[in-house]
C-alpha positions as CSV (number, residue, x, y, z in Angstrom):
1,X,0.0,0.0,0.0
2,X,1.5,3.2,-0.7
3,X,0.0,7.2,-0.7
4,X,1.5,9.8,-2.7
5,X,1.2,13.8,-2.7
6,X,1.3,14.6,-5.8
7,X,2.6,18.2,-7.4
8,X,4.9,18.6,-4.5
9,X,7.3,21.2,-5.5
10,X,10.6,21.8,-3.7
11,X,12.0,25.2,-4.2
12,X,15.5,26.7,-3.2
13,X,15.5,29.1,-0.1
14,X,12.0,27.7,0.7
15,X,10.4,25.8,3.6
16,X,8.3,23.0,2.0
17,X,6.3,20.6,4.5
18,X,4.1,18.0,3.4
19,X,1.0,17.4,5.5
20,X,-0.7,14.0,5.5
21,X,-4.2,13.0,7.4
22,X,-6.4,9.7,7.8
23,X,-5.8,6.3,7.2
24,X,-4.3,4.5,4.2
25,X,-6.0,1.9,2.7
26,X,-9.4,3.0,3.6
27,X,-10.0,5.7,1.6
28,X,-9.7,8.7,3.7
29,X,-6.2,9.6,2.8
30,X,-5.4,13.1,1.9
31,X,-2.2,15.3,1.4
32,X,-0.5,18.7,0.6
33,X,2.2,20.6,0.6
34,X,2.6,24.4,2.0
35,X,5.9,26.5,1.3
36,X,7.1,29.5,2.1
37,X,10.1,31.6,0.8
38,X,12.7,32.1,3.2
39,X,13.1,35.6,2.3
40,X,14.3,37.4,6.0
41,X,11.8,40.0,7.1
42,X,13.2,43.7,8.0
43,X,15.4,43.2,11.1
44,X,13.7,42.2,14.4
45,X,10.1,41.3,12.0
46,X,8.8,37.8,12.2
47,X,7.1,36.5,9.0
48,X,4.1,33.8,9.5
49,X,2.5,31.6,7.5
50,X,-1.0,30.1,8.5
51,X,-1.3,26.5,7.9
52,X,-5.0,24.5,8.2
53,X,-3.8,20.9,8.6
54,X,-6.7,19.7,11.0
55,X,-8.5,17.5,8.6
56,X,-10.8,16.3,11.1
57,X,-11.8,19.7,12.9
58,X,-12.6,21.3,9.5
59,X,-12.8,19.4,7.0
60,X,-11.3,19.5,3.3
61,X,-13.5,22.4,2.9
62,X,-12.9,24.5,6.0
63,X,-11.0,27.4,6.6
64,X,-9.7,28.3,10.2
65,X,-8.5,31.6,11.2
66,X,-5.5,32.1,12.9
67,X,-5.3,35.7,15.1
68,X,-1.5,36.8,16.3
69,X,-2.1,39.3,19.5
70,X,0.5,40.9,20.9
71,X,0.6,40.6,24.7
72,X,1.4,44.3,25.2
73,X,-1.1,45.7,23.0
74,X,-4.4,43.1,22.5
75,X,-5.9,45.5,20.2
76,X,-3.8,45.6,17.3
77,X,-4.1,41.7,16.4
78,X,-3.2,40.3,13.1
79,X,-5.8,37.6,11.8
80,X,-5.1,35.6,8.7
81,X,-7.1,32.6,7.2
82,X,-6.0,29.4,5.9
83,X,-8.2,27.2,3.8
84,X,-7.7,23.0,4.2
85,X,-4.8,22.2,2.0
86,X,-3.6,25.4,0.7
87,X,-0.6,27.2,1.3
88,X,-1.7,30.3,2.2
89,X,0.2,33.9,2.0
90,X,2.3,34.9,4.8
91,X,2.2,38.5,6.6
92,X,5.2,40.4,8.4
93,X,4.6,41.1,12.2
94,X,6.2,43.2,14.3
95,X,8.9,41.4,16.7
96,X,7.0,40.6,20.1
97,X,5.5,37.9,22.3
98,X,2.2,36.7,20.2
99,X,-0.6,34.8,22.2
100,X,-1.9,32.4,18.7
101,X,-5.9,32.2,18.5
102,X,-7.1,29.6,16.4
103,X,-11.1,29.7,15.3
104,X,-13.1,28.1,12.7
105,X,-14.9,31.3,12.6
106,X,-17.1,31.0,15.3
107,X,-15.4,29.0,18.1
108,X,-12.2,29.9,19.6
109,X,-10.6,26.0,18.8
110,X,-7.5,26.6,20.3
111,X,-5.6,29.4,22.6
112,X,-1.9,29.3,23.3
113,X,-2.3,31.2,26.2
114,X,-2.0,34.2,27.7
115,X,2.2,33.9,28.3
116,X,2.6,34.1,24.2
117,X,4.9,32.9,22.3
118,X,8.2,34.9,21.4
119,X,8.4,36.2,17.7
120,X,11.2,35.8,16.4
121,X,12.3,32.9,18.2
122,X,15.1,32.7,20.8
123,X,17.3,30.9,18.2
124,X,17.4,33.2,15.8
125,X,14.1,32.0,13.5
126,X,12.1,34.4,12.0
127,X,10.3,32.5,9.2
128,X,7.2,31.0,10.4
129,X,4.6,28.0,9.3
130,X,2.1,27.9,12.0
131,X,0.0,25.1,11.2
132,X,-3.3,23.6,13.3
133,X,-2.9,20.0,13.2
134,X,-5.7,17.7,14.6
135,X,-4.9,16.9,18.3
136,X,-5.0,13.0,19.3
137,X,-7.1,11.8,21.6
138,X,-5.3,11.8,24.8
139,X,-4.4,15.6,24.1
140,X,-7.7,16.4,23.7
141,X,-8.4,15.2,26.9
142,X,-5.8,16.5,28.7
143,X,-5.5,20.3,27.1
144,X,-9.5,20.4,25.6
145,X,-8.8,21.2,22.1
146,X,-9.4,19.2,19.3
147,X,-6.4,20.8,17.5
148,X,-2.8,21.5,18.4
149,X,-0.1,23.6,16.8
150,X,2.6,23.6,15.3
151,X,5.1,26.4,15.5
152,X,8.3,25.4,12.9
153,X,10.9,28.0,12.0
154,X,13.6,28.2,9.4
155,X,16.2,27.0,11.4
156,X,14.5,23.6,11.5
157,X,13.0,23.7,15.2
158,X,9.7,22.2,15.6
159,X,7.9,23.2,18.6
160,X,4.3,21.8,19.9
161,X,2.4,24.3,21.3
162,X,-0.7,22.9,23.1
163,X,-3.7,24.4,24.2
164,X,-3.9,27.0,27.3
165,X,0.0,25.9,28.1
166,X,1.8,29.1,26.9
């Protein structure tokens, strides 16, 4: 048994991940790819890219929105949507500490808390895919989400952000 995403295109001084969801062999396999150019933002900038990679919370027709909100100033939030399976545009944001609001429009789906997340990162990234990923099981017990997220930088760091925990 094998699954394939086709059309995936790997570009120099690009980030390209490939997203995969459900189960081969049943039927309910689906993939894409989402890239972004690694182009560096204006010095102490961040640059983010939504990603909607939570098959199962919205469907291959959904769209989640993805709100960046600066801990010292609430009001001047940054929201950017992301259809299933696309690879959205990216936006430039300011360098700060970013609580990340995920909502399918209507419901507030995920929260990484009120502590924020540092943009740029500590290690120097500042090239962003923020992608919403369906959350297993036992996380959506434990943290009450049925999505998690992603945060993965240019400098190859991965980092699991759950809900509420930052």
């Amino acid at each position: 048994m094998t699954f394939t995403v086709d059309n995936v295109s790997i570009d120099h001084n690009h980030v390209t991940t490939v997203f995969a969801a459900g189960q081969i062999g049943n039927g309910s396999e689906t993939g894409f790819a989402a890239e972004e150019a690694l182009n560096a933002p204006t010095n102490g900038q961040a640059v983010v890219q939504p990603v909607n990679a939570a098959l199962q919370a919205t469907g291959k027709s959904g769209s989640l929105t993805f709100r960046f909100v600066p801990t010292s100033n609430p009001s001047s939030a940054t929201s950017l949507t992301a259809q299933y399976g696309t690879s959205p545009a990216s936006t430039a944001l300011t360098g700060g500490t970013y609580e990340i609001i995920v909502s399918d429009g209507t419901t507030t789906l995920f929260d990484s808390g009120p502590q924020g997340i540092a943009l740029p990162s500590s290690n120097g990234g500042n090239v962003f895919q923020v992608a919403a990923i369906d959350a297993g099981s036992s996380n959506q017990s434990k943290y009450g989400s049925s999505i998690a997220v992603l945060l993965m930088d240019d400098k190859g760091q991965n980092t699991p952000l759950y809900n509420l925990q930052h």
